[in-house]
VEXDREN-2710 file (C-alpha; in Angstrom, 1 decimal):
% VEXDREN-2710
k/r/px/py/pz
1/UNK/-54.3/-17.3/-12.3
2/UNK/-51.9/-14.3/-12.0
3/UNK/-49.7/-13.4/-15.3
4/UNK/-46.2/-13.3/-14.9
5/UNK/-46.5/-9.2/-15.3
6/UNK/-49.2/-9.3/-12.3
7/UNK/-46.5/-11.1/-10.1
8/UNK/-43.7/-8.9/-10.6
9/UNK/-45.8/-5.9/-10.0
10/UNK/-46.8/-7.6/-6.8
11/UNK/-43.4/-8.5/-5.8
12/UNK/-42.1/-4.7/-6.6
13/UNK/-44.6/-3.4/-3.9
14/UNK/-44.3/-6.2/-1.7
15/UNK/-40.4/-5.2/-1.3
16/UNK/-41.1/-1.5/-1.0
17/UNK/-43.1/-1.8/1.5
18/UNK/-40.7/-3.0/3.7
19/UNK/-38.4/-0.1/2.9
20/UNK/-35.3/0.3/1.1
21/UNK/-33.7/-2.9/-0.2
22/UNK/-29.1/-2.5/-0.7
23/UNK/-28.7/-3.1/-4.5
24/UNK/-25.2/-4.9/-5.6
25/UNK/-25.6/-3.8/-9.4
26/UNK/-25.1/-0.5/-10.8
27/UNK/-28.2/1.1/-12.6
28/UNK/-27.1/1.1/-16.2
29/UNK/-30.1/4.1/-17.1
30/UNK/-29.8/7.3/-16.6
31/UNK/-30.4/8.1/-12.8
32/UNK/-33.9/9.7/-11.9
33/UNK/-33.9/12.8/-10.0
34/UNK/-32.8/12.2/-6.5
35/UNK/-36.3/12.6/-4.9
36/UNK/-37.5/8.7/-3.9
37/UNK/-39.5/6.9/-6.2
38/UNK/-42.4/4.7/-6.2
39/UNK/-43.4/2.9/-2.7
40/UNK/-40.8/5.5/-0.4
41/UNK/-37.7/3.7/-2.2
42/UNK/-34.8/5.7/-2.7
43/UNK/-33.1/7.1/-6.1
44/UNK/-31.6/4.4/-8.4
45/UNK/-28.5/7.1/-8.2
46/UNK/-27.9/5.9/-4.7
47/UNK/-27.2/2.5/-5.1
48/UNK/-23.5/1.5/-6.1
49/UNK/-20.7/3.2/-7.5
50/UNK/-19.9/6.1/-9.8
51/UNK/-18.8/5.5/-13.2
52/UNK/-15.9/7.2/-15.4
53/UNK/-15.5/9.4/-15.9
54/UNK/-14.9/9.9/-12.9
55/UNK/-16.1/13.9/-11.2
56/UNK/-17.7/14.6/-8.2
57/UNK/-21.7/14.8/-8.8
58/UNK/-23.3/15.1/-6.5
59/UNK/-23.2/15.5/-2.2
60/UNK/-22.7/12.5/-0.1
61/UNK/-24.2/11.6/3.5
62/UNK/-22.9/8.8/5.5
63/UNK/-25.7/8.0/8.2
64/UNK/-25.7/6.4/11.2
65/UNK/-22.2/5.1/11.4
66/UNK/-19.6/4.9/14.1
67/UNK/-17.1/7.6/12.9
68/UNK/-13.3/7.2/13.4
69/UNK/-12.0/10.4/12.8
70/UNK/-8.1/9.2/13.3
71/UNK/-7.4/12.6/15.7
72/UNK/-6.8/10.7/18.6
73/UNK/-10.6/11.4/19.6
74/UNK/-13.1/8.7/20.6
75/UNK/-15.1/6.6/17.9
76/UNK/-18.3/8.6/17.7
77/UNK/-21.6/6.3/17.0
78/UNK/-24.7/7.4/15.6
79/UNK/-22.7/10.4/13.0
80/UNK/-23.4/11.5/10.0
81/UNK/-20.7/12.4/7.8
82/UNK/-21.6/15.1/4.9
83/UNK/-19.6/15.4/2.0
84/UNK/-19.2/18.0/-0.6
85/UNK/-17.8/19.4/-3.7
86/UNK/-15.0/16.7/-2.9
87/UNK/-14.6/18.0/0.7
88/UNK/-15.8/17.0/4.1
89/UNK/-18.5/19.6/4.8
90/UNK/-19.7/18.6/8.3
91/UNK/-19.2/15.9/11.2
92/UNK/-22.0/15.4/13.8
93/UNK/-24.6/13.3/15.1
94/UNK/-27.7/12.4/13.1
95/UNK/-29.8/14.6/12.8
96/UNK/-27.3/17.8/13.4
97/UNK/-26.4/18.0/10.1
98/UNK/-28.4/19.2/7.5
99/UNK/-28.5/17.2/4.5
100/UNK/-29.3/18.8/1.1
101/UNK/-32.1/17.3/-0.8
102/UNK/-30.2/15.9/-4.0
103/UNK/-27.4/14.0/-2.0
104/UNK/-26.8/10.2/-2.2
105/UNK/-26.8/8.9/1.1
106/UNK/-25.9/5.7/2.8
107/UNK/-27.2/3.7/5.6
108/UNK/-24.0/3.2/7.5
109/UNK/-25.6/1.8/10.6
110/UNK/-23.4/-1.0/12.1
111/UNK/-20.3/-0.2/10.2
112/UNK/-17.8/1.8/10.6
113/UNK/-16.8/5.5/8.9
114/UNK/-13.0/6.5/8.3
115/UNK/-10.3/7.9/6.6
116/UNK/-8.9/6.3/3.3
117/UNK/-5.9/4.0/4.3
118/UNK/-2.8/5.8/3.3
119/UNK/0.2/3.0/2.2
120/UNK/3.5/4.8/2.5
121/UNK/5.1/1.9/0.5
122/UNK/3.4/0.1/-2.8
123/UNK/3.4/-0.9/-5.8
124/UNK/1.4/-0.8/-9.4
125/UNK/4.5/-2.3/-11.2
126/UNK/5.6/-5.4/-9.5
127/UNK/4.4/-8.9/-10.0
128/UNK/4.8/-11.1/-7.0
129/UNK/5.7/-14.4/-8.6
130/UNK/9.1/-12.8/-9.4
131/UNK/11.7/-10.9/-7.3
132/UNK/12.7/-7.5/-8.3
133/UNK/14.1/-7.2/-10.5
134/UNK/15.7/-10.1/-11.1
135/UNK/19.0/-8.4/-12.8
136/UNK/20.6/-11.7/-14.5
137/UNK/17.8/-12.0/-17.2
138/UNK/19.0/-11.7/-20.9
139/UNK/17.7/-8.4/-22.0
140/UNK/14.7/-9.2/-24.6
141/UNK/13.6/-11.6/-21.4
142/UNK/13.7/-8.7/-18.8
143/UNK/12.3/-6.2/-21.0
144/UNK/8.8/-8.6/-21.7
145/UNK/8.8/-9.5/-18.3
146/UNK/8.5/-5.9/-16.9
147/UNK/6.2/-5.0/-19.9
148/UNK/3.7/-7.6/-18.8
149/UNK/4.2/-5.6/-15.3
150/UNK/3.8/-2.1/-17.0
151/UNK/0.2/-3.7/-18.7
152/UNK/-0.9/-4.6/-15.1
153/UNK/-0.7/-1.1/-13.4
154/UNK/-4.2/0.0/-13.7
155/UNK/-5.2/-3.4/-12.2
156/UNK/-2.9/-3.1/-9.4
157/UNK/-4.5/0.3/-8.9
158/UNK/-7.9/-0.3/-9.2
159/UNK/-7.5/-3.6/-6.9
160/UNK/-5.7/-1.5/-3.5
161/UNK/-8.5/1.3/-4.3
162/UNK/-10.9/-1.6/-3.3
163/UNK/-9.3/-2.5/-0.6
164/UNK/-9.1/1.1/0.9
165/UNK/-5.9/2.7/0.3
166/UNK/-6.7/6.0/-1.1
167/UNK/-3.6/7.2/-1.5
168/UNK/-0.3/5.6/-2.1
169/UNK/3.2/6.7/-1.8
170/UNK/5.0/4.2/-5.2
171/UNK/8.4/3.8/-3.4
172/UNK/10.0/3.2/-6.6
173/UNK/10.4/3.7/-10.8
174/UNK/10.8/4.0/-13.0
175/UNK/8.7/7.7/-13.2
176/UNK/8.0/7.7/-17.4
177/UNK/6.1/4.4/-17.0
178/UNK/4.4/5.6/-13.8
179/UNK/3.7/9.1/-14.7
180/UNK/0.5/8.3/-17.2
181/UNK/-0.8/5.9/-14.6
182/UNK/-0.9/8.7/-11.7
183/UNK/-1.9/11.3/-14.6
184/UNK/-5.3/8.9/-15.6
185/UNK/-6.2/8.6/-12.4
186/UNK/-5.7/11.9/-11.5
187/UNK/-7.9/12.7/-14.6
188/UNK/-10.9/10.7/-13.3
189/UNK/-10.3/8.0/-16.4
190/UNK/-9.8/5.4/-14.6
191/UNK/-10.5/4.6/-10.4
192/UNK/-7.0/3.8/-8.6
193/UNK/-5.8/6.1/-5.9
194/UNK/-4.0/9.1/-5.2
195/UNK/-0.1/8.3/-6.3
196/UNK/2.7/10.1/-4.4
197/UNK/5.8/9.9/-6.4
198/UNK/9.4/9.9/-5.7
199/UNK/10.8/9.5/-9.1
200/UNK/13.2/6.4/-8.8
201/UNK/15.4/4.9/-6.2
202/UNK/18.6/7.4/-5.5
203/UNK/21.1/4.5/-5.8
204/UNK/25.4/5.6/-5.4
205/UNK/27.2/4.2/-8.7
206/UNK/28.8/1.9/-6.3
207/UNK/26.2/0.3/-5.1
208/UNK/24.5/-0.2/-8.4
209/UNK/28.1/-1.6/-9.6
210/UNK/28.0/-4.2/-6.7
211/UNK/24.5/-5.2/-7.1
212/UNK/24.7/-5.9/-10.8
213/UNK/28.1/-7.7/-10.2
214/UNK/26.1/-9.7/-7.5
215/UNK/23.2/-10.9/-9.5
216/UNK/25.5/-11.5/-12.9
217/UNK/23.9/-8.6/-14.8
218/UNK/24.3/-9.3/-19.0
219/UNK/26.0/-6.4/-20.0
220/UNK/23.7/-5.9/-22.4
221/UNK/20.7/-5.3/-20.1
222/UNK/23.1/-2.8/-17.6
223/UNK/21.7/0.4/-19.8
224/UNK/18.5/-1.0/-19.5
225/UNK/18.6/-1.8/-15.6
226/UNK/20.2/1.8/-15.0
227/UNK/18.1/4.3/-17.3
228/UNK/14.7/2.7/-18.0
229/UNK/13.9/0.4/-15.0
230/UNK/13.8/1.7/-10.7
231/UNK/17.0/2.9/-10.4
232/UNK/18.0/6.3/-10.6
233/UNK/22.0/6.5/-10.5
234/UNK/23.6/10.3/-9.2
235/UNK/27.2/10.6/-10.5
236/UNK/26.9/14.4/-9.2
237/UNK/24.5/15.0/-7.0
238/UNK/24.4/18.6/-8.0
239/UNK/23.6/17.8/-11.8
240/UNK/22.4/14.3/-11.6
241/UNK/19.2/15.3/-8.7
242/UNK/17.6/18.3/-11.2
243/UNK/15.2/15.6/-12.8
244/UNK/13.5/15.2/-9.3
245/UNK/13.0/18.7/-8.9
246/UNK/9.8/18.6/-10.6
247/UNK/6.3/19.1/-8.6
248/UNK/5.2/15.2/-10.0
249/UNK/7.8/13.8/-7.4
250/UNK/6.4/14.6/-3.8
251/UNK/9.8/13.2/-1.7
252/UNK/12.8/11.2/-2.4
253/UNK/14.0/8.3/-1.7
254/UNK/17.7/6.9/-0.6
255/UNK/18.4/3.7/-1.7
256/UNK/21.5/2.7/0.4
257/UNK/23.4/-0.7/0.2
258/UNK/23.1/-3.7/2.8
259/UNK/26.4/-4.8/1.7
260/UNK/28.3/-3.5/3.9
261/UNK/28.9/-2.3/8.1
262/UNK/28.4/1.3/9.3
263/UNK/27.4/2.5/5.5
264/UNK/30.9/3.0/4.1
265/UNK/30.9/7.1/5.5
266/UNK/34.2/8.0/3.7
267/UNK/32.1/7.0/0.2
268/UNK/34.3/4.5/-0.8
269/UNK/31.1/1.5/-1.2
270/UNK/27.6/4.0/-1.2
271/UNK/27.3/7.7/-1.0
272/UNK/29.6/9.3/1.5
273/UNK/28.3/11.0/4.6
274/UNK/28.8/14.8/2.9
275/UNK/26.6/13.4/-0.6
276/UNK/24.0/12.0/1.6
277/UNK/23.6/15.5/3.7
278/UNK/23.9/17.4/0.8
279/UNK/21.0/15.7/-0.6
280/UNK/18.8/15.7/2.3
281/UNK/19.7/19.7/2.2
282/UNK/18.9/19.7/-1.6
283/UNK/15.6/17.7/-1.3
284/UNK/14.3/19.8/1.8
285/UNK/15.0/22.9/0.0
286/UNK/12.5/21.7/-3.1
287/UNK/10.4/20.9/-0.3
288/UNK/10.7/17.0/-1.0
289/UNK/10.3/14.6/2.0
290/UNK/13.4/12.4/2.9
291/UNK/13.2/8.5/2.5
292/UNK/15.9/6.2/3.0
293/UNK/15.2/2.6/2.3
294/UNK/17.9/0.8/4.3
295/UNK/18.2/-3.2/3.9
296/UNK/21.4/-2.7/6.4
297/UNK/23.5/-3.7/9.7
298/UNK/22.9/-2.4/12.5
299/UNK/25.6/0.0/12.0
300/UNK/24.3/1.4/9.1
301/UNK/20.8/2.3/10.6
302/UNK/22.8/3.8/13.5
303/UNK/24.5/6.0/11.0
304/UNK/20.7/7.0/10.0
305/UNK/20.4/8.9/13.3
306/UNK/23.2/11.3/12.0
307/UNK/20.9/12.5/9.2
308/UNK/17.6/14.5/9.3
309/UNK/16.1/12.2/7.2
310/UNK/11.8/12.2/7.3
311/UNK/10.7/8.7/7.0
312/UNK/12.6/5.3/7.2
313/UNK/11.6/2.0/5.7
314/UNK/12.7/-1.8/6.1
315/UNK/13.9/-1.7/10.3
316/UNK/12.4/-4.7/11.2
317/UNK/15.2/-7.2/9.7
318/UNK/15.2/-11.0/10.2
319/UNK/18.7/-11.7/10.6
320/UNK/19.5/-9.6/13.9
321/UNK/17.7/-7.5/16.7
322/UNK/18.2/-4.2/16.4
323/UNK/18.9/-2.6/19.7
324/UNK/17.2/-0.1/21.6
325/UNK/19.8/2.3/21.9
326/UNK/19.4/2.9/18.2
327/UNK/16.1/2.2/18.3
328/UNK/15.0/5.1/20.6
329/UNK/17.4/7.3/18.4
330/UNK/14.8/7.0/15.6
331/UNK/12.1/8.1/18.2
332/UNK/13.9/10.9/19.4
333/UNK/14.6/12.4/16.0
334/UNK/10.6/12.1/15.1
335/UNK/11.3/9.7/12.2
336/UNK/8.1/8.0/11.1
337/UNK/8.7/5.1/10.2
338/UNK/7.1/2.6/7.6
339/UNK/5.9/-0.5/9.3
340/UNK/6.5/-3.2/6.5
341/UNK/6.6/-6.5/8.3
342/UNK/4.3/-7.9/5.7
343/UNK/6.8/-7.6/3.0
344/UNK/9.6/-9.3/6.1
345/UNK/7.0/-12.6/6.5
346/UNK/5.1/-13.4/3.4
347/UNK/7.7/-16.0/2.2
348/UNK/8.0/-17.9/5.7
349/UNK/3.8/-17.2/5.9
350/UNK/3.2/-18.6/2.6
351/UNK/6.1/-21.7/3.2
352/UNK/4.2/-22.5/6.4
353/UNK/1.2/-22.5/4.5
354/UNK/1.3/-23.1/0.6
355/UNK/-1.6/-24.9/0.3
356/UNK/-3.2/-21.1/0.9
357/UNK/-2.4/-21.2/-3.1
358/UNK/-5.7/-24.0/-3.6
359/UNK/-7.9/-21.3/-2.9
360/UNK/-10.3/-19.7/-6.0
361/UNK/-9.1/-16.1/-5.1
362/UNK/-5.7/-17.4/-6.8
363/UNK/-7.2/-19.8/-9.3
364/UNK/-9.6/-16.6/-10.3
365/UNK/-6.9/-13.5/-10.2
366/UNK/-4.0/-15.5/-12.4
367/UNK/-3.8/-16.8/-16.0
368/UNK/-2.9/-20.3/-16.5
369/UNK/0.5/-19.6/-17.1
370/UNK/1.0/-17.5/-14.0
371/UNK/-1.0/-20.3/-11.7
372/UNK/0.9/-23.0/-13.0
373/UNK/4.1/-20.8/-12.2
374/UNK/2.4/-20.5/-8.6
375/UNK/1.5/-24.5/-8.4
376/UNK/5.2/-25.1/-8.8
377/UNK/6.2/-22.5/-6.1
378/UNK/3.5/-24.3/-4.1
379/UNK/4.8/-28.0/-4.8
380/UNK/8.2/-26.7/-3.8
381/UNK/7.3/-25.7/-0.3
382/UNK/5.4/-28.4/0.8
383/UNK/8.7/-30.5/-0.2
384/UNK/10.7/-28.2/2.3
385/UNK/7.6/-28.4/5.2
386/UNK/7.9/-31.9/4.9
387/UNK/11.8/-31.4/5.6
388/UNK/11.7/-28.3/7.8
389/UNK/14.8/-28.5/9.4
390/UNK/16.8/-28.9/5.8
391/UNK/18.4/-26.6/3.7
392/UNK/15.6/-26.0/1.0
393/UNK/14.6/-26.2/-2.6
394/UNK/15.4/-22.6/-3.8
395/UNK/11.6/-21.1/-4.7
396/UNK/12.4/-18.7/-7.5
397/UNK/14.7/-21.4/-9.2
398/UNK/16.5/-18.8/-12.4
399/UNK/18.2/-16.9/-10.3
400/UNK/18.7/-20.4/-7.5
401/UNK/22.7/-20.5/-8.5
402/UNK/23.6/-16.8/-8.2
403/UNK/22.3/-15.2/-5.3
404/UNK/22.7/-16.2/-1.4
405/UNK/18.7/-14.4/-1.3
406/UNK/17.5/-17.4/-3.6
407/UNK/20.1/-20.0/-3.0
408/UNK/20.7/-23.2/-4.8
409/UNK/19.9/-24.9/-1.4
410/UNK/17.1/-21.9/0.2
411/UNK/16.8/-21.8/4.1
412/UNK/15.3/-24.2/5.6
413/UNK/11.3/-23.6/6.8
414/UNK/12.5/-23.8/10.4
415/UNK/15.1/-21.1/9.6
416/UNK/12.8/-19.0/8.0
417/UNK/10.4/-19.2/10.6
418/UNK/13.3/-17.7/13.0
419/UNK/13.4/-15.0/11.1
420/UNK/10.4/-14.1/10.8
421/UNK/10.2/-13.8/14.9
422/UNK/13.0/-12.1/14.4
423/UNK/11.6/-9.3/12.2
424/UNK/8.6/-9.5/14.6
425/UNK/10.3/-9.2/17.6
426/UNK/12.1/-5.8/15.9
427/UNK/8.4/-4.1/15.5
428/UNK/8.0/-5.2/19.0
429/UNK/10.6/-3.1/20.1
430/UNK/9.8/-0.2/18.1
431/UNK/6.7/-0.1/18.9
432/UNK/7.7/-0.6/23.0
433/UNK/10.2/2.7/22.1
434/UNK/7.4/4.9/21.0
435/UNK/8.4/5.3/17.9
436/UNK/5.9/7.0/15.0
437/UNK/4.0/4.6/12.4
438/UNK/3.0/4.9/9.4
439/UNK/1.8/1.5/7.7
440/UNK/3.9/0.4/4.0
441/UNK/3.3/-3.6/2.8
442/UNK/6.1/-3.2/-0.1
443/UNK/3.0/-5.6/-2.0
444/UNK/3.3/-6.8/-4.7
445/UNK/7.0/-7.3/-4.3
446/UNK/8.3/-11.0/-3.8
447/UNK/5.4/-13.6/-2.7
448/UNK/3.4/-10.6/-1.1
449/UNK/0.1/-11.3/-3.1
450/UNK/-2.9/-8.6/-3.1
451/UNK/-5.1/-11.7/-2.9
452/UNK/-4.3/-11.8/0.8
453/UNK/-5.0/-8.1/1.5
454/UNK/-1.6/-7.0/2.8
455/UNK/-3.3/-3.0/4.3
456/UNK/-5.2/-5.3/6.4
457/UNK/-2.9/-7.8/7.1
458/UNK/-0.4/-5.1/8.4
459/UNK/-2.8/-3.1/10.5
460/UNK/-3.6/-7.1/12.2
461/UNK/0.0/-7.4/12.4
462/UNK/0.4/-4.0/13.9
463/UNK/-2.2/-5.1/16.7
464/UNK/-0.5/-8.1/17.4
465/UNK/2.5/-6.9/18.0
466/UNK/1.3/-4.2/21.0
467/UNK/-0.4/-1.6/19.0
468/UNK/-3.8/-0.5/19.7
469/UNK/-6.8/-1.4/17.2
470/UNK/-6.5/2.8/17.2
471/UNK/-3.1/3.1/16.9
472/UNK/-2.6/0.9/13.9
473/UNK/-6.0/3.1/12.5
474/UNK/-4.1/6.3/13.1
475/UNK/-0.8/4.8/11.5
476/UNK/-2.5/4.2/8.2
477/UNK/-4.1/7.7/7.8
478/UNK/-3.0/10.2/9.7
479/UNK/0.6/9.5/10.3
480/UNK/0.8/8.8/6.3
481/UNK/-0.4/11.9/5.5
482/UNK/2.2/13.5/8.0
483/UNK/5.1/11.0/6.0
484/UNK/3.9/12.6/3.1
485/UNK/3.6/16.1/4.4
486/UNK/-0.2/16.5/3.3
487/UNK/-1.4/16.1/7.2
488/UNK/-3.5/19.5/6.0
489/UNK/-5.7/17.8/3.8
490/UNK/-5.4/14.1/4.3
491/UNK/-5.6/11.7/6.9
492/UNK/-8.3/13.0/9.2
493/UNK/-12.3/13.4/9.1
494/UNK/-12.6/16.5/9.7
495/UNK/-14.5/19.5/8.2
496/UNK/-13.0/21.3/5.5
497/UNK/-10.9/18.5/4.6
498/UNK/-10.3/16.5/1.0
499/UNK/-13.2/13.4/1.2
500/UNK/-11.3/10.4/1.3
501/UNK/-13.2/8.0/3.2
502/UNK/-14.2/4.3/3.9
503/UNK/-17.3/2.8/5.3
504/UNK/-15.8/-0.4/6.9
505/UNK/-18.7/-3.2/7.1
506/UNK/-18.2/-4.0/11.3
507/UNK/-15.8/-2.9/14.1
508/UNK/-12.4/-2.8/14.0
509/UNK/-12.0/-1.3/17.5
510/UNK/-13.2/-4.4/18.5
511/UNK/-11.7/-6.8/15.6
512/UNK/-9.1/-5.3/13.5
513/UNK/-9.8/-8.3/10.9
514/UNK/-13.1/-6.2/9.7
515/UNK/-10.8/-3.9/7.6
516/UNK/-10.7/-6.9/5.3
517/UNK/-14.3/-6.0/4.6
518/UNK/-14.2/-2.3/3.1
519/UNK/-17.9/-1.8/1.6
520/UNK/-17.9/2.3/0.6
521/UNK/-14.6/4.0/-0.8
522/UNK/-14.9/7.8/-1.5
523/UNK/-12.0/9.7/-2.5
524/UNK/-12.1/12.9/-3.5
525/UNK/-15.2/12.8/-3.2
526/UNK/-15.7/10.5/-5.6
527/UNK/-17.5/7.1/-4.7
528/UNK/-15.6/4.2/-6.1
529/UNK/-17.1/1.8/-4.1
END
């Protein structure tokens, strides 16, 4: 009778003899040397992740994938991708490059090899079941909220490294919460990705006057709202800008009211025409990228075209069509512009659907206090599904009786649902203009959950709206390096440059629903994943 000990020896060989087996668990022992062990099986070194600290270690080699460079080029199958003291050192097909003997390589065949996802608008500090940043709270409750948000960041992180966004451009504040985050990271002590930041949102004192006036702001929470929280308020734009000076902030970002027609020009609701050139000129001189985040009329994004503003976020709007006069304007002036329809559709997605909220990914990712917040959200829209064409039960019910946004008596399901044709119909006509993409999901503002993937979600959206499967690739890497003004380093497999790079398990040039199943995540170098 064979012993227990006899079996398991049997059962080793047995399994290396039919070649290497993919392990899911990372070796906790010290890694052997990378020559293969016993019965031809590779290194325990090559299976799984790295661990933190985080440091490059050794050379990688991607085999036998289909490479998407995100040049333009063709996908290449049967490539090899080598990486190198945290750079790409070669491109070709297996069996041109040479591969050093201590590197950890990976059996990429049937998968897919590509940039890191670059999201030129997202978030480590937001939490989804609330809006942003919901400005009528007593003080002591605002400041607990938001410090339950601050506790979450490396989470938030760690979670849209997973899904494949490598780098990040955090379109908001507030910088002192945000800085140790980026600075951790950037440290190798914990696995999140590359954060671009832009210090605060540039916001006129009169549109932070109206807002707060809007939303019933306690004056006890206004020094709060305006100093510690996204919000960076220029008085003097000479004086007020020299915070944002600082190598940390990467570009800077307008935040201009939707209050009002044409944008006030004479400065007597927002920033006048002379502060906002002024600074564009200032921010182009530090060698800052221009954003303007512009929830506006259509007047007010044709003022835009005035301006030589870099990148543009929030077009596609769900309560009118922009049209293609002002449209094409964007295209002409080389604007590249954030797609974001995610952030535009969640709330009619998830009303249409909010029995989505029954699934384990949610039960799993909340605590019970959060889920049961989330149950009642749920319960809430099946009551206005089940009455789609009346005025509905608010969602977010604190702030129901003091903003039109979250109304005492919400849109109806049906009227949400028009607008969210509405804000699809606008990235219809962008994208029928020419205009430049780069891809922003806004998560995890309002509703827009990282349980449901949003990178992937936008790059299906972009698709289904007329891109190509490469088009929305090349939107989410190379175009956001070129928002961010790093096209020289990010963005692109190509020799030479910084290794951020996913293995994507299938084909998303023939199903752009397979970037919901990243398997390999390298940045820097670095594999995460």
């Amino acid at each position: 009778m064979m012993t227990l000990d006899r079996y398991l020896i049997a059962l080793a060989l047995s399994v290396g003899a039919l070649g290497p087996v993919p392990a899911l668990a990372h070796a906790e022992d010290t890694p052997p040397p990378a020559a293969a062990t016993a019965a031809g099986q590779p290194p325990a070194s090559w299976f799984g992740p790295q661990r933190p600290p985080y440091k490059v270690e050794t050379p990688i080699a991607l085999v036998g994938g289909t490479v998407i460079d995100a040049t333009g080029a063709a996908a290449k199958p049967g490539h090899t991708v080598l990486i190198d003291g945290g750079r790409i050192k070669a491109v070709g097909p297996d069996g041109s490059v040479a591969i050093p003997a201590n590197a950890r390589r990976f059996d990429a065949r049937g998968m897919t090899v590509m940039p890191g996802l670059i999201n030129s608008n997202q978030h480590v500090q937001l939490n989804p079941l609330y809006p942003a940043p919901a400005a009528d709270l007593p003080i002591d409750e605002l400041r607990a909220r938001w410090q339950n948000n601050f506790s979450n960041m490396e989470k938030k992180a760690f979670v849209y490294l997973m899904q494949g966004v490598t780098t990040m451009r955090q379109t908001s504040g507030p910088a002192k919460q945000l800085l140790p985050v980026k600075r951790r990271i950037d440290a190798g002590e914990i696995a999140g990705p590359r954060i671009e930041l832009g210090g605060a949102l540039i916001m006129s004192p009169q549109h932070f006057k109206s807002y707060t006036e809007k939303n019933r702001t306690p004056a006890e929470a206004m020094d709060w709202l305006r100093n510690d929280f996204a919000y960076f308020v220029v008085d003097d734009v000479e004086k007020d800008l020299q915070p944002l000076m600082g190598p940390e902030f990467s570009y800077w970002k307008l935040y201009l009211t939707d209050e009002i027609s044409g944008g006030s020009a004479d400065g007597t609701l927002d920033f006048s025409d002379a502060q906002i050139q002024r600074i564009i000129e200032m921010g182009h001189a530090a060698g800052k990228k221009i954003d303007v985040h512009a929830n506006a009329t259509p007047e007010g994004f044709n003022r835009l075209l005035k301006f030589k503003i870099d990148t543009l976020e929030h077009p596609f709007e769900g309560g009118f069509l922009l049209d293609e006069k002002t449209i094409d304007g964007f295209a002409k002036n080389d604007v590249i512009v954030a797609t974001l329809l995610r952030v535009r559709v969640a709330g009619a997605e998830h009303a249409d659907d909010p029995n989505r909220f029954n699934e384990t990914d949610y039960i799993m990712s909340s605590t019970p206090d959060d889920y049961r917040t989330l149950m009642t959200y749920r319960d809430r829209m099946l009551y206005n599904k089940r009455n789609p064409d009346h005025r509905g039960l608010a969602i977010y019910q604190p702030r129901a009786s003091r903003s039109a946004m979250f109304g005492q008596s919400g849109p109806s399901l049906n009227d949400q649902l028009k607008a969210r044709e509405n804000s699809r119909e606008n990235m219809r006509r962008f994208i029928k203009a020419g205009v430049k993409f780069s891809m922003g999901t806004d998560s995890t503002s309002f509703l827009n959950f990282q349980q449901d993937d949003p990178n992937a979600l936008e790059m299906e959206y972009m698709v289904q709206m007329g891109m190509t499967p490469m088009q929305s690739i090349i939107a989410s890497t190379r175009n956001g390096a070129e928002a961010l003004g790093r096209q020289a380093d990010l963005g692109t497999i190509e020799a030479g440059k910084v290794a951020d790079v996913i293995v994507v398990a299938g084909d998303p040039l023939a199903d752009i629903r397979a970037m919901r199943n990243v398997a390999v995540v390298i940045k820097d170098g670095i594999r995460y994943k």
